[in-house]
ROTIRO-152753 format. One record per residue: x, y, z of N, C-alpha, C in turn; residue in three letters. Coordinates in steps of 0.1 Angstrom, whole numbers, plus 5000, padded with zeros to 4 digits. Example, Ala and Ser with C-alpha at 12.3 -4.5 7.8 and 13.67 -1.06 7.14 Angstrom:
2
513249435078512349555078513249675078ALA/512849785071513749895071512950005079SER/
# end
This chain:
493
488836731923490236731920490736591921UNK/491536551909492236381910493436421929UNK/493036261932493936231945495036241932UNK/496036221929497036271925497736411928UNK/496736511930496636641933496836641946UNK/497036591955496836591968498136571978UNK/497936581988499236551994499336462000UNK/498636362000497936212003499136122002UNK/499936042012500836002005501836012003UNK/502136121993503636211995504636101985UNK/504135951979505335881972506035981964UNK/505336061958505736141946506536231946UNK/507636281936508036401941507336521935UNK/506836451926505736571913504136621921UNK/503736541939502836561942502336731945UNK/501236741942500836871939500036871953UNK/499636991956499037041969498037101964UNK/496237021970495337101968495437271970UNK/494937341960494637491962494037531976UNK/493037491980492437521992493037462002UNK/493937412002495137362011495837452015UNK/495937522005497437602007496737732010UNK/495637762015495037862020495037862029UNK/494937742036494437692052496237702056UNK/495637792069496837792078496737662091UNK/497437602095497637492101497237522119UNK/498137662121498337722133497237742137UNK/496637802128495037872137495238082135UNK/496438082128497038242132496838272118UNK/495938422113496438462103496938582101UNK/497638652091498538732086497438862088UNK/497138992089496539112092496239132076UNK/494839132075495039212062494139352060UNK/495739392057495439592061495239612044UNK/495639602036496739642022495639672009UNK/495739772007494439771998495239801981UNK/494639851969495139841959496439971956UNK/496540071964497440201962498440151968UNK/498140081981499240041990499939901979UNK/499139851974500039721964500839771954UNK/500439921950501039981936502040041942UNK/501840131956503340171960504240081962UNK/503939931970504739831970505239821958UNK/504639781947505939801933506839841931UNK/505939991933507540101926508040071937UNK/508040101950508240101962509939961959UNK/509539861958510339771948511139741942UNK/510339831924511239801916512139931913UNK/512240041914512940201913513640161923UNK/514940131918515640131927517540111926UNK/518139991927519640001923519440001910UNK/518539871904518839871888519040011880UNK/517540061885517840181883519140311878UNK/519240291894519840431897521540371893UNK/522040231894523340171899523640101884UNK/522540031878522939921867522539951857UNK/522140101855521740131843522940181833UNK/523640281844525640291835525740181835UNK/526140071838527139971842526339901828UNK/525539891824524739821810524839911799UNK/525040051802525340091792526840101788UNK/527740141795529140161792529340041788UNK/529139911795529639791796529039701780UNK/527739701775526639611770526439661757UNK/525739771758524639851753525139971745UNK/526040061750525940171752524340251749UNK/524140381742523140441743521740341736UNK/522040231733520840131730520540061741UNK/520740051754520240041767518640091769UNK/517940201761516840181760516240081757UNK/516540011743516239901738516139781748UNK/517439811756517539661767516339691775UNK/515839781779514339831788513339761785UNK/513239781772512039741760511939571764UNK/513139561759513439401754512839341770UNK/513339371786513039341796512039351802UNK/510939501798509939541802508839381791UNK/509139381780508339251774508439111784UNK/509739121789509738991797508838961808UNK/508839141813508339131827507239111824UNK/506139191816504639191809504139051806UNK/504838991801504638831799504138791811UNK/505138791821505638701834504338811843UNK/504138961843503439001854502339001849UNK/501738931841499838891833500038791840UNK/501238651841500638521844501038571863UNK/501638631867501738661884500438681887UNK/499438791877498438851881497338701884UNK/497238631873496438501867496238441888UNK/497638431885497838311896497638361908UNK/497638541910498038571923496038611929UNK/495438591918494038691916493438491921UNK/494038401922493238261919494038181933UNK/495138231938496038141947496638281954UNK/495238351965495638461970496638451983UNK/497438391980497938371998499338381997UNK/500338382007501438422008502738341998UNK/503538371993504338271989504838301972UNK/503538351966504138361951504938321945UNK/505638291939505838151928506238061931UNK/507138091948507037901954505537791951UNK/504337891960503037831963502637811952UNK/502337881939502037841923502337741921UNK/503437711923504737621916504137481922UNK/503837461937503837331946502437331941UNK/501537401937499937401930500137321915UNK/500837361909501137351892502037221891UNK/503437231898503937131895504437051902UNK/504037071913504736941922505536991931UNK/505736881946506936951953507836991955UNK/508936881946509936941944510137051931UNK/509737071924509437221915508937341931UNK/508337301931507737431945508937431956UNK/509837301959510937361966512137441958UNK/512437391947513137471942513337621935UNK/511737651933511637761934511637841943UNK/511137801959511137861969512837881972UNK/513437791970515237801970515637911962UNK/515137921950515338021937515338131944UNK/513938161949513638301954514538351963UNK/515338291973516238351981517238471971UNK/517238381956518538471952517738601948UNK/516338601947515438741939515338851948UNK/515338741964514438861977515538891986UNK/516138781989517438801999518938881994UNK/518738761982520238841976519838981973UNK/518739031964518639101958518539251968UNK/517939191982517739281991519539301998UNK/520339261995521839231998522439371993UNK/522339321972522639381965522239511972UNK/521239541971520539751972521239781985UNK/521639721998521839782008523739822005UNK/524339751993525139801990525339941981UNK/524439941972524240071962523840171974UNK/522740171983522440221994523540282001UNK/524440172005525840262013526840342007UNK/527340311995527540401981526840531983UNK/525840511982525140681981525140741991UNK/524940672008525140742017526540802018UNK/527440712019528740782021529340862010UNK/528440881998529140981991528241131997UNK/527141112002526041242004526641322018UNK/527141202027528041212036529541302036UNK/529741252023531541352021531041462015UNK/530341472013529941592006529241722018UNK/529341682028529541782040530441792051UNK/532041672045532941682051532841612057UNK/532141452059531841342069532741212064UNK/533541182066534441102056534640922065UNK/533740832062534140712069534740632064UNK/535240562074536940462072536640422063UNK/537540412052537540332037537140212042UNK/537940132047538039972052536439902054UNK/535440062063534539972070533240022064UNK/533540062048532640092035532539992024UNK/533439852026533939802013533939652020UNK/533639572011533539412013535439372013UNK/535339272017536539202021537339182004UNK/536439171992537139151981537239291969UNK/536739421976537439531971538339641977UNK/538939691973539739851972539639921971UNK/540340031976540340191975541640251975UNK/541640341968542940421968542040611970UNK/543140621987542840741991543140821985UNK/542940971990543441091986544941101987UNK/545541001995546941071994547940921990UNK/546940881975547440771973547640641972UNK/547540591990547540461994546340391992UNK/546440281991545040131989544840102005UNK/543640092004542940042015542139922011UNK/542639792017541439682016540539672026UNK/539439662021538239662027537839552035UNK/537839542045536539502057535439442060UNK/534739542059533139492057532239682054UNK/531139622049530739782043529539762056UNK/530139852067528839812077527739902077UNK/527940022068526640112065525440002056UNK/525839892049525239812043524339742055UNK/525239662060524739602074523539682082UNK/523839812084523039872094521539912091UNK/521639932077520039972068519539842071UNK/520339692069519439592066518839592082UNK/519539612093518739582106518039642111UNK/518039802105516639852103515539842100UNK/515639792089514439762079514339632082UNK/514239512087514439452096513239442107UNK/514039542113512739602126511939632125UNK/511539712117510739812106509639652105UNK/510039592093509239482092508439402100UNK/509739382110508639332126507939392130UNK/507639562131506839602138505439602131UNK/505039522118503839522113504039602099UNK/503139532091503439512076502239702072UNK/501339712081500839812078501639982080UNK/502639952095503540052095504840042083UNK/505039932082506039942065505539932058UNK/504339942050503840002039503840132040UNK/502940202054503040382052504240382048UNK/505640392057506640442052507240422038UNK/506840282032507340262020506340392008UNK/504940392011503940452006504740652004UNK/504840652015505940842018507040872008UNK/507940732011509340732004508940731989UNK/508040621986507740601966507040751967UNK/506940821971506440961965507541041958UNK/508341111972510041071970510441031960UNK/510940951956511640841948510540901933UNK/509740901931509240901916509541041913UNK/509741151923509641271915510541321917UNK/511841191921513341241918513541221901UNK/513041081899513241051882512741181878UNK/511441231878510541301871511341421874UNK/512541451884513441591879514341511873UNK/515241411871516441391868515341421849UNK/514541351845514141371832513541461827UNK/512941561833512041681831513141761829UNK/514741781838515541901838516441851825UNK/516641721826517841661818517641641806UNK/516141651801515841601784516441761776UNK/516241931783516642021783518342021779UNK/519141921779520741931786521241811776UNK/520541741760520841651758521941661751UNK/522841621747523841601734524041541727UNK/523141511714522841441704523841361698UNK/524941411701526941301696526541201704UNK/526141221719526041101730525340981725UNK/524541001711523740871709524740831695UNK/525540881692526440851679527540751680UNK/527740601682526340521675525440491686UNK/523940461680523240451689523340301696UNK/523640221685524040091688525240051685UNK/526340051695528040121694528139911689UNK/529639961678529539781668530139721683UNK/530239561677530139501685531939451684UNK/532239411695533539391697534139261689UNK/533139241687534339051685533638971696UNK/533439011705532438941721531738931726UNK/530438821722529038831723529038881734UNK/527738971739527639081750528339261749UNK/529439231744529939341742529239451733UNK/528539521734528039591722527339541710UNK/526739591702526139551691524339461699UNK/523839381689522939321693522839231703UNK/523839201703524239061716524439131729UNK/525239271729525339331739524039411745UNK/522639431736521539501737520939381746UNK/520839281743520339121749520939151767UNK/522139091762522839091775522739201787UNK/522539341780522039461783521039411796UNK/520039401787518639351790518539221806UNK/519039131802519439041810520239121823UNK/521439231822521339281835520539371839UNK/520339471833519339541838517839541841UNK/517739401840516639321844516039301856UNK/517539341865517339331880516239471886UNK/516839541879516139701877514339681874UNK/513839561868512339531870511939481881UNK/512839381890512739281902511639391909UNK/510539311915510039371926508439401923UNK/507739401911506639391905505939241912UNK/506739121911506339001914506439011932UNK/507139081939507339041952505739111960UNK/505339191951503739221953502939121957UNK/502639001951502038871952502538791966UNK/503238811975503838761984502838841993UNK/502538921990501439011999499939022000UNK/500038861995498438851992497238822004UNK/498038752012497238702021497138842035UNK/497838972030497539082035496639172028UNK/495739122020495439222009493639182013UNK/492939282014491939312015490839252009UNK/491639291994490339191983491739121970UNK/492639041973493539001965492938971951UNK/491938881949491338851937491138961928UNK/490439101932490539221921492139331924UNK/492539291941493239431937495139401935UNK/495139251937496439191931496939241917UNK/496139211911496639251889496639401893UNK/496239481895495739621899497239681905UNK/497839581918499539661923500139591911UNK/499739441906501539421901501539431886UNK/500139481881500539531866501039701863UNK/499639731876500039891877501539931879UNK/501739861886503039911892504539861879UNK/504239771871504739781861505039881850UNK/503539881847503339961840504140121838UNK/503540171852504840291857505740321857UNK/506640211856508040181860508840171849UNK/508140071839508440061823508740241819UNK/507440331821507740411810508640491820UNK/508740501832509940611837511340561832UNK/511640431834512640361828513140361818UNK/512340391805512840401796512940571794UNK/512440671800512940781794513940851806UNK/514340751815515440771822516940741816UNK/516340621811518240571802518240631791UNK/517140691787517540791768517740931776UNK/517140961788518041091794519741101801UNK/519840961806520740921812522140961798UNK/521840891789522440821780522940921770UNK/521841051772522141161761522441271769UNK/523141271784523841341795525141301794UNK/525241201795526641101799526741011785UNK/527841081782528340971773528940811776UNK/528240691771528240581778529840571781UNK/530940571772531740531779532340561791UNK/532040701793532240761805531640721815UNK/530640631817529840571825530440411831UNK/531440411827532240291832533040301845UNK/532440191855533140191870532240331875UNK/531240371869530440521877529440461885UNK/529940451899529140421907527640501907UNK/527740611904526740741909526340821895UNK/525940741887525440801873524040881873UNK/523840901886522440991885523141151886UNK/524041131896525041251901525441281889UNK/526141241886526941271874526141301861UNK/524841251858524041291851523641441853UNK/523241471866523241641872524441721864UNK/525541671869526541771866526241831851UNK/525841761844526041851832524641901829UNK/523941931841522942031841523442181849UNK/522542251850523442371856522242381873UNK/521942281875520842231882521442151893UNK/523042211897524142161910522842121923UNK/521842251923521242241938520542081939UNK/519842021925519541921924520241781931UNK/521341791932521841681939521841641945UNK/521841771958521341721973520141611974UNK/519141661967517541621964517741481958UNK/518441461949518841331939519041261949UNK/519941251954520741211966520041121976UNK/519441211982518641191992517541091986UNK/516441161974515841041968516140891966UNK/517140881959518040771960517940661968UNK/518740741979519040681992517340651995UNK/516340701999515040672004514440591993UNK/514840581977514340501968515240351973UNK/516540341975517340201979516340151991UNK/515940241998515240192014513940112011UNK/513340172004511840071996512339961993UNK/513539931982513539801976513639701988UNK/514839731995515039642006513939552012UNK/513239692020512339682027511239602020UNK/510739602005509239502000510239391999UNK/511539371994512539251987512339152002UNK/512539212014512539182031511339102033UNK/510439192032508939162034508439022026UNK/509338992008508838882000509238802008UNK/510838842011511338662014511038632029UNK/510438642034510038642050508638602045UNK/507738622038506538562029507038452026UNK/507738422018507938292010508238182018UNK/508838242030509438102038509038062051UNK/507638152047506238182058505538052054UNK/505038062040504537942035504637832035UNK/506637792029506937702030507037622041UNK/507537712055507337662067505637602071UNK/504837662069503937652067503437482058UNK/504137452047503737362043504637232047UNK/505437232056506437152061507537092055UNK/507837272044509137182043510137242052UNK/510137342059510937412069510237382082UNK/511637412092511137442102510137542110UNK/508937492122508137582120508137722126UNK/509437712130509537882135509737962122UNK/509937912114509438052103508238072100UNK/507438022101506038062103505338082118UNK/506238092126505938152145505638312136UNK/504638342144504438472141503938532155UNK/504438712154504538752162503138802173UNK/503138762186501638722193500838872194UNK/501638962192500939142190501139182180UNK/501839172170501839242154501939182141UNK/501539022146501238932140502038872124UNK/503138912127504638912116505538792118UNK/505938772106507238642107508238662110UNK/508438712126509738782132510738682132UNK/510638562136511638492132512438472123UNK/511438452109511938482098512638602092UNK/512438692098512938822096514338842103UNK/514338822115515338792121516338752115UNK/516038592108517338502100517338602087UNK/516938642082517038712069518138822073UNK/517738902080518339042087520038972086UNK/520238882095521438782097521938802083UNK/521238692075522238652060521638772053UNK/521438872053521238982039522239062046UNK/522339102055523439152066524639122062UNK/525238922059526138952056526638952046UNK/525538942036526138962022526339102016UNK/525239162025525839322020526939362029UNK/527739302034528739372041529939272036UNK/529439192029531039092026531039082011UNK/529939062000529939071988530039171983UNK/530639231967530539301959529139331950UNK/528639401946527539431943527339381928UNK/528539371918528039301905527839121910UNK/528539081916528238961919526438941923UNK/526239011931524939001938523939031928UNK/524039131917523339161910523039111900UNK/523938991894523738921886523338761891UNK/523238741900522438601907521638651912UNK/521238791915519338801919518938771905UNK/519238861893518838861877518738671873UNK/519338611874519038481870518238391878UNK/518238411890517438321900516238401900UNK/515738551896514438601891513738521881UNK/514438531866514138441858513838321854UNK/514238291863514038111862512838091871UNK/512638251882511038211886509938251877UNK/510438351872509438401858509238271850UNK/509938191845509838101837508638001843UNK/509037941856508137871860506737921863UNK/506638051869505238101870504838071854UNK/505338111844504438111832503837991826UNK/504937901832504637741827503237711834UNK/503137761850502037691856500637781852UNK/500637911846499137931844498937871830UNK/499537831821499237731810498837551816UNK/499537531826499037401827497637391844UNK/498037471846496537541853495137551845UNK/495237591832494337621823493837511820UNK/494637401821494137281813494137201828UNK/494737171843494137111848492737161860UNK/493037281859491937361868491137501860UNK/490337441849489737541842488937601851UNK/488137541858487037581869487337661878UNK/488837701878488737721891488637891890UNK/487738021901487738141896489038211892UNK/489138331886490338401881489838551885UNK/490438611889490038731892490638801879UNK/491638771873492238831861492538701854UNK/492238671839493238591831494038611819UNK/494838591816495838631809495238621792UNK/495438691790494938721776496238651762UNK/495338531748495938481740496938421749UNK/496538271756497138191762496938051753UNK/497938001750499338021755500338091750UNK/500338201741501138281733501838361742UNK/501538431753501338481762502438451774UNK/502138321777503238251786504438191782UNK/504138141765505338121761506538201757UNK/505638331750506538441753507338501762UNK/506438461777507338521787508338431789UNK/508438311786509638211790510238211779UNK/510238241767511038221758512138401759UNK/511338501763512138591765512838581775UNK/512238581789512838531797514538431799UNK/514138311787514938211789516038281780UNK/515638381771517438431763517838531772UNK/517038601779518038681789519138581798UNK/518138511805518938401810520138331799UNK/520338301791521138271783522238361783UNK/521838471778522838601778523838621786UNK/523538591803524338611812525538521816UNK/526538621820527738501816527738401828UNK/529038301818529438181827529238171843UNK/529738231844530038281862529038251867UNK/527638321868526538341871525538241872UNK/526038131858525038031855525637901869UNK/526637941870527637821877527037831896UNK/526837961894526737981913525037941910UNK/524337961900522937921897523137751903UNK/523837701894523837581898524137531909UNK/525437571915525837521929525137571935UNK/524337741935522737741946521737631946UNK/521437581934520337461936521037341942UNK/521937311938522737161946522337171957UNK/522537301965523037291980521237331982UNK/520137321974518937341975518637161978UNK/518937141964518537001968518836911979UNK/520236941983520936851995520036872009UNK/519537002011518237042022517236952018UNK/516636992007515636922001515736792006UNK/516736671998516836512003516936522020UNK/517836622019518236562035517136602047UNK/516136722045515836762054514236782053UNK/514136812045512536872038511436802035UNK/512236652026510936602028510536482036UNK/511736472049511336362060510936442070UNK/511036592067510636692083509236682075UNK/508936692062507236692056506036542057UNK/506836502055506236372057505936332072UNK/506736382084506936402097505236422100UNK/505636622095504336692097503136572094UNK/502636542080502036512076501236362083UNK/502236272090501736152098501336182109UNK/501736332115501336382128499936422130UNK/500036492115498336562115497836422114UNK/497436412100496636232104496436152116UNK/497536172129497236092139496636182146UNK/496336252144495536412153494136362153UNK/
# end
């Protein structure tokens, strides 16, 4: 390997970190590896089934799409297939914790590998933010529905409303049923990655054969007007309907794939990563694509889309117009136990990701202090618990769901870039899976990728940006004199 490659140095900001580097743990401590290939595929679904699902599939159709919201599936499931061949590439060859941070500091250099590791906060933290809100939503509606009714105020972020039964607006608080899931799951995580998988492994049972009634009862109950037009014209406003709105569709409901890639974060728990990595994060794709798509053409031929606007609970309301009332308890509950998985792998990535980076010195190293009897990044879990805590109890959920969706993408993009220039600078090196018609393959997934990303509005692109500023400002300020720190220390060792 050229010293270029190396961390020798450090003048560079493009310096790359030997592979077998970034295997070696510095501590002397390694991660437990329990995790074999079923447990990587429940991690998926376990993952991706979840708010996109159940929360942002109305919200893309009323809003985007209407009943061509399949199509947005299609259009996103290609994105993910692109992006989860090159996860597999990388994750089967660079088995260790971190996933497209640690690719990234392999492929392109440091600062590309800090910025993605920055990226990922919005995919794992935010995203784990987002669900604990759709999460609270379902609890307290499963909740009123046996007469259990909690304070409007302390259900709702500080920037929405309610208007009670007898009228009056209530501004909201903080939604602390959000809060309280995340410090569970939380715990959960600390106590060992092999007791949160069983539980995640129980619940994805759960969770899949809630879809498999909402689509098995509901294809029975369709109403063929509901797809008339199938692709409703377009307003005058790119996004709105029509083709531009099927894109843009796609682009949110994108978030709804998140969680296939957070698989690869779990590598350095995995048994035999090299064969049984491609195995959770394609399989687990795989599955998820086709429930997904014949969820939104059941969804969509239940509920007429525009009726699906501001519907929080479009699975419920999908029931109603079955004669299949008893179903809802069951939905319900699924739901709620399908929201608890996402969290919980979304928890487990980013507590990985900034396992590593601590690890490689660009953080401090109590994020990679791991726990001296269950051998977990409790610290890190801890600070996560904190900031996902308070984003799901102070933010609105479209906000959150459209900066996980773009700060995802832009990691898809970069993974794809690096197993094409991997190809050409480490042909030798083994692959336990390689990506098939490369580079066709990776360019596809970034060029789909990059128009989703396009699609999404202004707003989204702007907090994209101001999240990397304040990435960088750590970066200059803190990251790479605490790295360079590490790095003169070891040498004097």
């Amino acid at each position: 390997m050229r010293e270029a490659e190396t961390t020798s140095g450090h003048g560079s900001l493009f310096q790359r970190k030997k592979i077998a580097e970034l295997q070696e743990d510095p501590h002397g401590v390694q991660l437990h590896r329990t995790l074999g290939p079923f447990n990587l595929i429940a991690l998926g679904i376990g993952a991706i089934i979840g708010a996109g699902l159940f929360s942002l599939t109305g919200l893309a159709a009323a809003d985007n799409a209407g009943p061509a919201v399949v199509i947005s599936f299609v259009i996103a499931a290609i994105g993910c297939g692109f992006a989860g061949m090159c996860y597999s590439e990388l994750a089967s060859m660079i088995p260790v914790a971190g996933s497209a941070y640690t690719y990234a500091y392999a492929t392109l250099g440091e600062i590309v590998g800090w910025v993605i590791g920055w990226d990922l906060v919005l995919e794992y933290a935010v995203g784990a933010g987002t669900v604990s809100v759709s999460w609270s939503r379902y609890v307290i509606s499963f909740l009123r529905d046996f007469g259990i009714n909690l304070p409007a105020q302390w259900t709702l972020s500080p920037f929405e409303t309610a208007t009670l039964a007898d009228g009056t607006t209530v501004h909201g608080i903080a939604n602390l049923p959000a809060v309280l899931i995340i410090v569970l799951i939380s715990a959960l995580l600390i106590r060992g990655i092999k007791e949160s998988a069983s539980v995640n492994a129980v619940i994805v049972v759960i969770k899949v054969a809630v879809v498999l009634a909402v689509v098995g009862t509901g294809v029975f109950y369709i109403k063929m007007q509901n797809y008339v037009p199938f692709i409703p014209e377009n307003t005058g406003t790119f996004g709105e309907y029509g083709w531009s709105g099927i894109l843009r569709g796609a682009g949110v409901i994108f978030f709804a794939y998140i969680g296939f890639d957070a698989v690869s974060t779990a590598a350095q728990e995995t048994k035999d990563p090299q064969r049984d990595m491609p195995i959770g994060i394609l399989g687990s794709l795989l599955i998820c694509t086709v429930l997904y798509i014949a969820f939104g053409f059941v969804l969509t031929g239940l509920v007429n889309y525009k009726d699906l606007h501001n519907d929080a609970h479009p699975v419920v309301t999908a029931i109603d117009q079955t004669p299949f009332h008893w179903l809802k308890t069951a939905v319900t509950l699924g739901v709620i136990g399908g929201f608890t998985t996402v969290m919980l792998v979304m928890l487990l990535g980013q507590s990985r990701v900034f396992y590593a980076m601590s690890r490689d010195g660009f953080l401090p190293k109590a994020f990679s202090s791991l726990h001296p009897e269950w051998k977990t990044p409790w610290i890190s879990n801890l600070v996560f618990m904190a900031a996902t805590g308070l984003l799901g109890g102070l933010v609105p959920i479209r906000v959150l769901g459209h900066m996980t969706s773009i700060g995802t993408l832009l990691a898809f993009i970069i993974v794809c870039a690096g197993v094409m220039i991997l190809r050409t600078t480490h042909p030798e090196l083994e692959r336990g899976y390689r990506v098939p018609l490369v580079p066709f393959v990776p360019i596809g997934g970034i060029l789909v990728c990059l128009a989703m990303m396009v699609s999404l509005d202004i707003d989204t692109w702007i907090r994209l940006v101001a999240w990397l500023v304040v990435g960088m400002a750590i970066f200059f300020g803190f990251s790479r004199s605490h790295l360079k720190a590490r790095l003169a220390a070891a040498r004097g060792r």
